[in-house]
C-alpha positions in Angstrom: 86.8 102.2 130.5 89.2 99.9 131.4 92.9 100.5 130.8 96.6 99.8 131.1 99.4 101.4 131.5 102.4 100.8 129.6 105.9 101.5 130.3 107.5 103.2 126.7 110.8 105.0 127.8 112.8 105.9 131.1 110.5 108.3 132.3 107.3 107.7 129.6 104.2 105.6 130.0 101.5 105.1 127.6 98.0 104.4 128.5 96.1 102.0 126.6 92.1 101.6 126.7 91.1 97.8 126.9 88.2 96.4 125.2 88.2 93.1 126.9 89.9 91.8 129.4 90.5 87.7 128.1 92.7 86.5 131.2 94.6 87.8 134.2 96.6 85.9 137.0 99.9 84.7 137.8 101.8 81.5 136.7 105.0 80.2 138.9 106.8 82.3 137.6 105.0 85.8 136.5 102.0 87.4 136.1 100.1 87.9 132.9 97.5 89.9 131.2 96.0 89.3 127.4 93.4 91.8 126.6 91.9 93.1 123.1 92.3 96.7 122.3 90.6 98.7 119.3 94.0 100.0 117.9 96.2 96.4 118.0 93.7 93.5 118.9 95.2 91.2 121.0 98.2 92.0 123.1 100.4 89.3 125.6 101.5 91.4 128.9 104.3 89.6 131.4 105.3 91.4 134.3 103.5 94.7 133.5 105.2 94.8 130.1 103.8 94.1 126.5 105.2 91.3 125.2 103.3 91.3 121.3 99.9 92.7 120.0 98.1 91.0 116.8 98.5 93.7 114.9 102.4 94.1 114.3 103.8 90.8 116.4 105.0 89.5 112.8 107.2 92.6 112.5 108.4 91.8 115.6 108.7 87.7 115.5 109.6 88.3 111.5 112.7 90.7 112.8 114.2 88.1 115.2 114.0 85.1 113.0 115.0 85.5 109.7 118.5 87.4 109.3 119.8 84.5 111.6 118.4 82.3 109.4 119.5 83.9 106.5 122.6 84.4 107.0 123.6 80.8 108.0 124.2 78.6 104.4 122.2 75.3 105.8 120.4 75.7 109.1 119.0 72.1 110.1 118.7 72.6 114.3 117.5 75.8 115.6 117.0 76.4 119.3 114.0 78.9 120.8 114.9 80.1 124.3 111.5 81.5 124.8 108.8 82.2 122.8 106.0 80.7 124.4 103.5 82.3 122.4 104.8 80.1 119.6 104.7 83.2 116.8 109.1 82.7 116.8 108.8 79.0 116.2 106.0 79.9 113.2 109.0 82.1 111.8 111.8 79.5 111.9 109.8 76.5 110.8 108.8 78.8 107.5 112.4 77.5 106.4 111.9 74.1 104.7 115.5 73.0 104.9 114.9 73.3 108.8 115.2 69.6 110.4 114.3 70.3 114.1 113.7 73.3 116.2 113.5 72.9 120.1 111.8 75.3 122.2 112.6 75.6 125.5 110.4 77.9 127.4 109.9 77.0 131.0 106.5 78.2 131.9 104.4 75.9 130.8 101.0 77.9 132.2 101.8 80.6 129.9 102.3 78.5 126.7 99.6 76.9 127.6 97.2 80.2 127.7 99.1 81.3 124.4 97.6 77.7 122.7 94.3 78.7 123.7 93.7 82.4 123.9 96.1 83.2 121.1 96.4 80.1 119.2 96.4 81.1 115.4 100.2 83.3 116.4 101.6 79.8 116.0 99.7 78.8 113.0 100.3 75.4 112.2 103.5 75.2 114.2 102.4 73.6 117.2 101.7 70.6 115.0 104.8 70.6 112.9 106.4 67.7 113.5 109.9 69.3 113.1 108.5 71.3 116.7 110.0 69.7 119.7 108.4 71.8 122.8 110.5 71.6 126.4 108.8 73.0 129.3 112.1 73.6 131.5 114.8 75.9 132.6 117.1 77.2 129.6 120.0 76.0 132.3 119.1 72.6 132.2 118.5 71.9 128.6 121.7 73.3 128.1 123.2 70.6 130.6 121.9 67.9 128.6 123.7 65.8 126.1 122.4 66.0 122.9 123.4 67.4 118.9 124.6 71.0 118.5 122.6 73.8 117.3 123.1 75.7 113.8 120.9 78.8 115.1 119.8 80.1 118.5 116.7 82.7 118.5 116.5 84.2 122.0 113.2 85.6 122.3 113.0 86.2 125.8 111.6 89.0 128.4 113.2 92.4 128.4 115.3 93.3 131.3 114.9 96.4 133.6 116.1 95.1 136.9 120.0 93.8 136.0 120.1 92.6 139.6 116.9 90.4 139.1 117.3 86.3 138.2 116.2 86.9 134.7 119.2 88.9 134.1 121.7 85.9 133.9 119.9 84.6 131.1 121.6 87.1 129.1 125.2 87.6 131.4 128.6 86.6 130.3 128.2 82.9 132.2 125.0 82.1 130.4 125.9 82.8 127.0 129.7 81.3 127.5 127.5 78.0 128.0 124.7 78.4 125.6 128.1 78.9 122.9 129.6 75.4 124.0 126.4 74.2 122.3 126.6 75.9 118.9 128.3 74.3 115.6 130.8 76.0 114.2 129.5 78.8 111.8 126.2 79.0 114.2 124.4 82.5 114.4 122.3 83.9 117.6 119.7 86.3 117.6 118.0 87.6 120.3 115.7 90.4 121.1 118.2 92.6 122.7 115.4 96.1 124.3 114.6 99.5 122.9 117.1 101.2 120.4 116.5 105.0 122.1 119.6 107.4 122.0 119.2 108.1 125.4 118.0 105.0 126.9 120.5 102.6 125.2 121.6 100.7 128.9 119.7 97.6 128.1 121.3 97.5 124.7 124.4 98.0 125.1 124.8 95.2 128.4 123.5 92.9 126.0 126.2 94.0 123.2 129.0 94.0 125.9 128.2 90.8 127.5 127.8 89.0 123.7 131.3 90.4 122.9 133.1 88.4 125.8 131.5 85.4 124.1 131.5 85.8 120.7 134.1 87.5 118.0 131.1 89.3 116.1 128.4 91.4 117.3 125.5 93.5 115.6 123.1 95.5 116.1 119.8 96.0 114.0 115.9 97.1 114.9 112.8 97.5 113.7 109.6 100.1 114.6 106.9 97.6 116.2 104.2 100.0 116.6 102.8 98.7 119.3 105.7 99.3 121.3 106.0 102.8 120.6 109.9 102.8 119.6 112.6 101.4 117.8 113.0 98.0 119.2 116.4 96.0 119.1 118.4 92.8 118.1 121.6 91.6 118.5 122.9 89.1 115.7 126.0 87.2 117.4 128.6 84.8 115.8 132.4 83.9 116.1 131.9 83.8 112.1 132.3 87.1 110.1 129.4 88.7 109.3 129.1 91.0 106.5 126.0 93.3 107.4 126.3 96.0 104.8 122.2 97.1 103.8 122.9 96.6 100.3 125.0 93.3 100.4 122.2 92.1 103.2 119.3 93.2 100.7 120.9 90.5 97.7 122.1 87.9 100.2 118.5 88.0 102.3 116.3 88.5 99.0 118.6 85.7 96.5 118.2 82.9 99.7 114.7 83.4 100.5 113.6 82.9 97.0 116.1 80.2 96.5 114.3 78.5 100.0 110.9 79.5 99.3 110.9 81.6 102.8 108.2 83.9 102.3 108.2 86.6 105.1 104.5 88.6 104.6 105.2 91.3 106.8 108.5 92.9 106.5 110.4 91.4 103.3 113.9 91.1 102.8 114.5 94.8 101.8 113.2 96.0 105.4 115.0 93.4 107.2 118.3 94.4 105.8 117.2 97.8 106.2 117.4 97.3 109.7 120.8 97.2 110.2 121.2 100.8 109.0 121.2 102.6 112.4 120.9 105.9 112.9 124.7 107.9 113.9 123.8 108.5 117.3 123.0 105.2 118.3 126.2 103.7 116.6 128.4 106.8 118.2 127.0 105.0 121.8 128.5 101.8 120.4 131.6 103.1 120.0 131.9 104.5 123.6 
């Protein structure tokens, strides 16, 4: 029997029996496994890390999107650093008043093997006309001329190596410039590593580096079974944001009915749920 081994914690793997192996190799940029196991179906590997599995990736992709979303009163232009497995832009374009969304993912191997191997994660989005798909560097979209964004959803690879290139895609620099793009009032969520008491370092570069860029910073997460642990978000904006469970719970549930957002997996109550985090992790925040 086949299987893989999957990093959890510092310290902690988790070994995972395989069923079928459906493609292995390496694009430009990094390698990749998708294999089907009995317990979550299909699961996306980058880089020796698991990216999504079919049984919980809406928990996941459900979590990033929608409190951005949300929150903001009229999001019309949403940005997707990322998120070439096209579940995230499935998410956003579930919001009818949503005008355009551009993803920018720069591998364009690996979306491609998403489309085929994995194609019902994006659904119908792929042929949503509001869907404009950019296969380049984040950096040089963000060079470009062009409109500002209401929302940014940054669904991209979890970092263990802060010295590695990948890391400035969520340093001070990058997110100083990816701001100069944002309309006033404009949210950003992004996938922001595990929410374990003692393995927080991820986390809490993330928070640090969003606060040198933005006035308001939060932290929520989810339980994505697949990935064995709390996993976590940051929500970033230079507007306030009132994150209170119970005000959260009205404000997520009255908008989503008023849009006709349905979210199937989690709902508005866990979503706002999510931003009640246990003591310990928000004593680390305070450090």
């Amino acid at each position: 029997m086949l299987e893989y081994t999957q990093h959890a914690n510092a310290g902690d793997q988790v070994r995972r029996e395989i069923e079928e192996v459906l493609a292995q190799g390496r694009t430009r940029f990094q390698e990749y496994l998708f294999f089907r196991s009995r317990m979550h179906g299909v699961c996306v590997v980058l880089d020796g890390d698991i990216q999504s599995c079919a049984s919980d990736e809406a928990i996941y992709h459900e979590a990033l999107v929608h409190p951005a979303l949300l929150l903001h009163p009229d999001p019309k232009r949403v940005l997707i650093m990322g998120g070439g497995e096209g579940a995230t832009a499935r998410e956003v374009l579930r919001h009818p008043g949503v005008e355009e969304v551009v993803m920018v993912d720069i591998d364009e191997e690996f979306v491609s093997l998403c489309r085929e191997l994995i194609p019902d994660w994006g659904g119908n989005a792929w042929e949503d006309p509001r869907l404009r798909l950019q296969l380049q560097d984040i950096n040089v979209h963000l060079d470009e001329e062009g409109p500002g964004y209401d929302v940014v959803i940054g669904d991209l690879i979890d970092i263990h190596d802060w010295d590695s290139p990948a890391a400035e895609l969520y340093g001070k620099a990058f997110y100083q410039r990816l701001a100069q793009r944002l309309n006033p009032g404009a949210l950003l969520a992004t996938q922001a590593g595990p929410l374990v008491p003692n393995d927080l370092h991820g986390h809490l570069a993330i928070r640090h580096t969003l606060y040198e860029s933005f006035e308001h910073v939060r932290s929520y997460g989810v339980v994505v079974p697949s990935f064995y642990h709390l996993w976590g978000f940051a929500l970033a904006s230079n507007a306030p944001l009132d994150t209170a469970p119970a005000v959260l719970y009205r404000r997520f549930d009255e908008t989503a009915r008023a849009r006709q957002v349905e979210i199937p997996m989690t709902g508005p109550e866990a979503l706002a749920a999510a931003f009640a985090l246990p003591h310990a992790i928000l004593r680390s925040f305070e450090r």
